[in-house]
C-alpha positions as CSV (number, residue, x, y, z in Angstrom):
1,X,-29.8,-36.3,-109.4
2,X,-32.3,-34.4,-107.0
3,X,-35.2,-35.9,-105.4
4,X,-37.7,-34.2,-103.5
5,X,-40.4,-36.0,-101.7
6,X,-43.0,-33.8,-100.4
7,X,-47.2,-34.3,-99.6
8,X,-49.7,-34.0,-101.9
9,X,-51.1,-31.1,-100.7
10,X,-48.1,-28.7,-100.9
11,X,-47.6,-26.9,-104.8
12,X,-43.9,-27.6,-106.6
13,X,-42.5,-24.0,-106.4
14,X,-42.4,-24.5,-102.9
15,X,-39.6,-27.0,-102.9
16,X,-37.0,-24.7,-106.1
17,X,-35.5,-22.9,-103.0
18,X,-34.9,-26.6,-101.8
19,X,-32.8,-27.6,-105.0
20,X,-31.1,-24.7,-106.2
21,X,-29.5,-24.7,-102.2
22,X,-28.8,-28.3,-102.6
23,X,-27.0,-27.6,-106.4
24,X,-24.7,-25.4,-105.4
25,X,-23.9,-27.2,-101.6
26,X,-22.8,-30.1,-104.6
27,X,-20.7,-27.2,-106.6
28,X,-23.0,-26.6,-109.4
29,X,-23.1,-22.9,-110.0
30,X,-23.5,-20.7,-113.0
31,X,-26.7,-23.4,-114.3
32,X,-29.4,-22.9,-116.9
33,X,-32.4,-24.8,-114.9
34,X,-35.3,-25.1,-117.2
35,X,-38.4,-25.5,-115.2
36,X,-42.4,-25.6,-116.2
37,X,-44.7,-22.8,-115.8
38,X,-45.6,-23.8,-111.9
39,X,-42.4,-23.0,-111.1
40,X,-41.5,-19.9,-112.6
41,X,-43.1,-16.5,-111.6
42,X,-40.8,-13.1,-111.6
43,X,-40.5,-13.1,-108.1
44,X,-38.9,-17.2,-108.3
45,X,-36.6,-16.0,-111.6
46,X,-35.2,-13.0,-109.2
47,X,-35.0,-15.1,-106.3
48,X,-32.8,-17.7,-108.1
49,X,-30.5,-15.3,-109.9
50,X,-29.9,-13.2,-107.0
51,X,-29.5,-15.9,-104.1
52,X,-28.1,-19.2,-105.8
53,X,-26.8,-17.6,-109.1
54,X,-28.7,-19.8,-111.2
55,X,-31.0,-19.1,-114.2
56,X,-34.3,-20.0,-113.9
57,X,-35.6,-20.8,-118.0
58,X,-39.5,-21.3,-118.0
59,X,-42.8,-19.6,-119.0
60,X,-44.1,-16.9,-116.8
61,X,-47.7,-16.8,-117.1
62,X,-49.5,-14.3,-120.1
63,X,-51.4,-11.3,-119.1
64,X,-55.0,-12.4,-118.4
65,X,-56.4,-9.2,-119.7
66,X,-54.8,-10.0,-123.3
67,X,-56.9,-13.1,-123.5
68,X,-60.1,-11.4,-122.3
69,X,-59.7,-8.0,-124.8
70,X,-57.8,-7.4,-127.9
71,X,-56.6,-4.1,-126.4
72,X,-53.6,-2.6,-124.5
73,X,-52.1,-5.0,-122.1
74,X,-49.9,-4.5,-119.2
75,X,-46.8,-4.3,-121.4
76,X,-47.9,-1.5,-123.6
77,X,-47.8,1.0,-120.5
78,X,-44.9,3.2,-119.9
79,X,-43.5,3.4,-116.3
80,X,-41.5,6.3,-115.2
81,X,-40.4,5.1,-112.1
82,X,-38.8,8.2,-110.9
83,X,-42.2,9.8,-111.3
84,X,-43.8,6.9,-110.2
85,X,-46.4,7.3,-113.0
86,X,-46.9,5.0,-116.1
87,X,-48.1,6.9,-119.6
88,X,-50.8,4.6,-122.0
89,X,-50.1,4.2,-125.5
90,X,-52.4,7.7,-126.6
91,X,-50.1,9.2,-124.6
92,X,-52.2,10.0,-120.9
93,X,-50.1,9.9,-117.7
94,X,-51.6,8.3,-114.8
95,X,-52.3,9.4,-111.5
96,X,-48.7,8.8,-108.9
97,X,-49.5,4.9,-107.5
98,X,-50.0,4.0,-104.6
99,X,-48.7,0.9,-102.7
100,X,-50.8,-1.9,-102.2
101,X,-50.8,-5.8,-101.7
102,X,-52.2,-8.8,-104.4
103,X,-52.2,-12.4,-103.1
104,X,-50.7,-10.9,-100.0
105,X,-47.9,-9.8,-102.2
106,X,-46.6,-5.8,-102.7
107,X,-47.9,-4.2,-105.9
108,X,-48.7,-0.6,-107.2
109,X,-52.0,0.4,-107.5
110,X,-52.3,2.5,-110.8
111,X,-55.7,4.6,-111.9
112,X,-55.9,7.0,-114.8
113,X,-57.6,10.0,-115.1
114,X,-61.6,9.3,-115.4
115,X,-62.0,12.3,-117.9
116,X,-59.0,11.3,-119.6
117,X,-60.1,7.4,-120.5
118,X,-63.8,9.0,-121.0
119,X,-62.7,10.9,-124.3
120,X,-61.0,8.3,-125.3
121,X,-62.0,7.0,-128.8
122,X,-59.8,3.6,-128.1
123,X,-62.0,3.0,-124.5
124,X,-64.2,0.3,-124.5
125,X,-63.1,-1.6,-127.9
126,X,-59.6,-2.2,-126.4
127,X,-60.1,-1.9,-122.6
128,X,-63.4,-3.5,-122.0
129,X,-64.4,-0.8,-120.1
130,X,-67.7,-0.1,-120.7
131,X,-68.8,2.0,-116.9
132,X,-66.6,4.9,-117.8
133,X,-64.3,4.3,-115.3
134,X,-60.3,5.7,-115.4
135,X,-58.2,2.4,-116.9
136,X,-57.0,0.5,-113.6
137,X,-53.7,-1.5,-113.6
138,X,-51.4,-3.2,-110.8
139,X,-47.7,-2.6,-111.3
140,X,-44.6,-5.5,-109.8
141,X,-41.9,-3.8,-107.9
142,X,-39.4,-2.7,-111.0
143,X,-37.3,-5.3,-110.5
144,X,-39.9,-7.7,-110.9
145,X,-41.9,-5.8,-113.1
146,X,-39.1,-5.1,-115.7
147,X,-38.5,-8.9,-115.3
148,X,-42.2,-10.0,-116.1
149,X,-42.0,-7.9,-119.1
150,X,-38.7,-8.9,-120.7
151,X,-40.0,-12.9,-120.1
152,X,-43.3,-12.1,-121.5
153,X,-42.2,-10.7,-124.6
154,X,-39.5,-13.3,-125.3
155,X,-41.2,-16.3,-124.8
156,X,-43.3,-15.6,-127.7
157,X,-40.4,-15.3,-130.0
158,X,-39.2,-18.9,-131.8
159,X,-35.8,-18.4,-130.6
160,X,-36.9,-18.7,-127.0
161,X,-39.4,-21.8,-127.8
162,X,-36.8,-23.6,-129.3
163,X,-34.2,-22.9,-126.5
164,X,-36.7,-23.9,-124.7
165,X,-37.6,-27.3,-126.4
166,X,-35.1,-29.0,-124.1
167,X,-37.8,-28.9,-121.4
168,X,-39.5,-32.2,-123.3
169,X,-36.6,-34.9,-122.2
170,X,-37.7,-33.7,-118.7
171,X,-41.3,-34.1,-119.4
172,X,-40.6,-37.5,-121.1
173,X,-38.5,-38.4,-117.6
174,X,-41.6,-37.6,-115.7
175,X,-43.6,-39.7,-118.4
176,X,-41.3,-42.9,-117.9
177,X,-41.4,-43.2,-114.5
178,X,-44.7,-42.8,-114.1
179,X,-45.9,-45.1,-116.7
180,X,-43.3,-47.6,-116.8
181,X,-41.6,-47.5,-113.2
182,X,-44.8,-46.9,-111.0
183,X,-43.7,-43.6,-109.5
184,X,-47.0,-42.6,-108.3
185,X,-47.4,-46.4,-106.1
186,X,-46.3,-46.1,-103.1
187,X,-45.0,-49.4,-102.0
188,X,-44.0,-48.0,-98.5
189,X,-45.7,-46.0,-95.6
190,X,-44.7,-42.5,-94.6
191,X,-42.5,-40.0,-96.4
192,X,-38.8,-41.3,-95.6
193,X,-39.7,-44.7,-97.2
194,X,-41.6,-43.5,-100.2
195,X,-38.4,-40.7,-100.5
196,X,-36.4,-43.8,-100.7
197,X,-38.6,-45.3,-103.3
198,X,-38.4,-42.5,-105.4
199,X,-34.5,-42.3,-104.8
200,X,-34.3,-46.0,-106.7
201,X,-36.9,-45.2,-109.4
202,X,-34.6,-42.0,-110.1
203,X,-32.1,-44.4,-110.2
204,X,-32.8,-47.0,-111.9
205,X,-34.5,-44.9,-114.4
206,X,-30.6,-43.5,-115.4
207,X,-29.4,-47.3,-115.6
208,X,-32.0,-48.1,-118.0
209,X,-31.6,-45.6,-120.3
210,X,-27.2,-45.6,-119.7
211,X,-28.2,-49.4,-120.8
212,X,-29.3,-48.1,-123.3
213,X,-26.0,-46.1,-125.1
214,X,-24.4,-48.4,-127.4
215,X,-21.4,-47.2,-129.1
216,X,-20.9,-44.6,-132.0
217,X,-21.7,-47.2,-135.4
218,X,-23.5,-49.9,-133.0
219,X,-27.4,-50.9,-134.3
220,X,-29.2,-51.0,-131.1
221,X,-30.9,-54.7,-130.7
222,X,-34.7,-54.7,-131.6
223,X,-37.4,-56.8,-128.6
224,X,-39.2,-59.7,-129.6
225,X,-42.6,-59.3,-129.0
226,X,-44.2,-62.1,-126.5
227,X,-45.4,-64.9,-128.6
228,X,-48.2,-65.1,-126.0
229,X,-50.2,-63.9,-123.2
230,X,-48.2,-65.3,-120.2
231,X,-44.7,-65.5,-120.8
232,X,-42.1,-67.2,-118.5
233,X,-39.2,-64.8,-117.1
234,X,-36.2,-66.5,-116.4
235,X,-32.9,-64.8,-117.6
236,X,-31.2,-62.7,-114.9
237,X,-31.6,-59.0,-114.6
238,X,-29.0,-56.4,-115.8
239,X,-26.2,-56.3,-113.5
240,X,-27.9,-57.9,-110.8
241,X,-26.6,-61.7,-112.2
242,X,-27.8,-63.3,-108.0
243,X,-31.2,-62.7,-108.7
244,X,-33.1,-65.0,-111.1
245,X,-36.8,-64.1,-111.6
246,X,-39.0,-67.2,-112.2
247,X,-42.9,-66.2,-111.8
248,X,-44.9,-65.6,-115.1
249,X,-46.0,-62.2,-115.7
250,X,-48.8,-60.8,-117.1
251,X,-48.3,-58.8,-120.1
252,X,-51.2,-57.5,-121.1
253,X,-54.0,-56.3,-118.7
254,X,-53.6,-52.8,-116.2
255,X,-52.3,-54.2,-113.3
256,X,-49.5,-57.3,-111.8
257,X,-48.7,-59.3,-109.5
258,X,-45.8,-61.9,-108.5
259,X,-48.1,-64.7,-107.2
260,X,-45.0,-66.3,-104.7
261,X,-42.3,-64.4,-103.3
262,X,-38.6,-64.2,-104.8
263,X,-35.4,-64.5,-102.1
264,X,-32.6,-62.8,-102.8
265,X,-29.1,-63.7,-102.2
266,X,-29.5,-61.1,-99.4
267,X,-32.7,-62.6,-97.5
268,X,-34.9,-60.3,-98.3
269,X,-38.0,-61.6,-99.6
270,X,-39.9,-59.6,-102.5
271,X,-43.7,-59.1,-101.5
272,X,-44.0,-58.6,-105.1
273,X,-45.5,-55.1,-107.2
274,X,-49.4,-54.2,-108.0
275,X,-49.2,-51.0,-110.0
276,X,-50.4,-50.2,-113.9
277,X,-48.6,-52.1,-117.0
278,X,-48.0,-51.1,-120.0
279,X,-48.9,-53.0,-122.6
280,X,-46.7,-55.5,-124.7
281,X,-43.5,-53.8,-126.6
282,X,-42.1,-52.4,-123.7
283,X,-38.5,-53.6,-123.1
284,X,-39.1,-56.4,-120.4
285,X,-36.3,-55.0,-117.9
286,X,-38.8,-51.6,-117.5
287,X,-41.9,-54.1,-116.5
288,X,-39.6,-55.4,-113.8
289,X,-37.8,-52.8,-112.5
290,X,-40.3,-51.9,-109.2
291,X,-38.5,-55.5,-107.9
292,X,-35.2,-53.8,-108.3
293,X,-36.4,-51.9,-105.2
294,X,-36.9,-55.9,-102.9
295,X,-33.6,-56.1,-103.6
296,X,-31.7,-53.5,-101.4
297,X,-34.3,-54.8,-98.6
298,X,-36.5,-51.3,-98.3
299,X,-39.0,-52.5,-96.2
């Protein structure tokens, strides 16, 4: 299980260095890790196969230019990197790049020949270039270039998208704990607490669903749904048979609250959870687990 707790402000590929290190410290080498799009660029795919020896399975982000013109994209170019010159489709070698930086980033500056693209008869209905300008591209480094290419072009094939379909439990993790755990409440002030938080939503989130495993041939019960609006809670959590709940919930409604506190056998008195609720049908056990937390005493 990896949790990373980090602020607002700071974007999600910042922290993959973060996991893959702590994957392998735990022995887990040789892994498939199937990310979103934020986390995957070419230079984050090299990064993890290179350093950590880990696969990094995501889409990389399509060539803008192929959703602003019909016409040759980035892919359809040639690149002799000995020469250091890439050759369009009709056939026209460029001038040798030159180095250059994008997003503060190294890139190759490519520019055809002005006369060349002028006589071209496939110019401005697939370029877009309608100034008579030389066709302009930037190049990766090949390792990355090479890399952007080969993900671009298999990530619109149905083999890839349905290796990649695996990616939706993960989505559907982020969904649950959200919706039905209150992830995104912070019951706590300051990043170690809140890390903690999101330690025993992570958590709890695998007991629920392990509760959930019955064995090969076994019909898995069906909930009752609440007779009415307020129903009492009295029955002992799973596992957790020293702690009886005995407020009245809210069911329906966005938001609750446990009017008076609840002691546990360890002293610790529960201030009780505001956070959004989702409405009747979900298993009773998800609505409650945010107290799961007053139990260890996470102050």
């Amino acid at each position: 299980m990896q949790v990373v707790t980090q602020p607002a402000p700071e974007q999600d590929i910042a922290v993959l260095d973060d996991i893959h290190q702590g994957l392998v410290r735990q022995g887990f080498n040789d892994l498939e890790h199937f990310v979103d799009g934020g986390y995957v660029t070419p230079e984050s795919i090299d990064r993890s196969a290179r350093t950590h020896g880990l696969t990094l399975t995501g889409p990389v982000r399509p060539d803008p230019r192929a959703r602003e013109h019909p016409g040759f994209t980035k892919a359809d170019f040639t690149p002799d990197w000995e020469a250091r010159t890439p050759t369009c489709p009709p056939g026209v070698t460029s001038h040798p790049w030159k180095p250059t930086l994008g997003d503060g980033h190294e890139r190759l500056s490519v520019m055809f020949p002005r006369p060349a693209c002028r006589a071209c008869e496939d110019r401005l209905e697939r370029t877009g270039n309608a100034a008579r300008r030389g066709r302009h591209i930037l190049l990766l480094p090949q390792p990355l270039q090479e890399i952007q290419t080969q993900v671009r072009r298999e990530q619109e094939t149905s083999e890839w998208q349905e290796h990649y379909a695996i990616r939706a439990g993960c989505e559907a993790t982020v969904s649950e704990t959200v919706q039905a755990h209150g992830l995104r409440h912070c019951h706590y002030h300051g990043i170690a607490k809140t890390h903690v938080q999101h330690v025993f939503t992570a958590a709890g989130t695998n007991i629920i669903r392990l509760s959930g495993c019955l064995p090969p041939g076994t019909t898995p019960p069906h909930p009752t749904a609440p007779s009415q609006n307020r129903q009492p809670l009295s029955a002992p959590l799973p596992g957790l048979g020293h702690l009886k709940i005995t407020n009245s919930i809210p069911i329906t409604g966005q938001s609750r609250h446990v009017d008076s506190p609840v002691r546990t056998a360890h002293g610790f008195p529960s201030d009780g959870c505001v956070g959004p609720v989702p409405r009747c049908g979900v298993p009773v056990r998800r609505r409650l687990f945010p107290l799961w937390l007053s139990v260890a005493g996470i102050r």
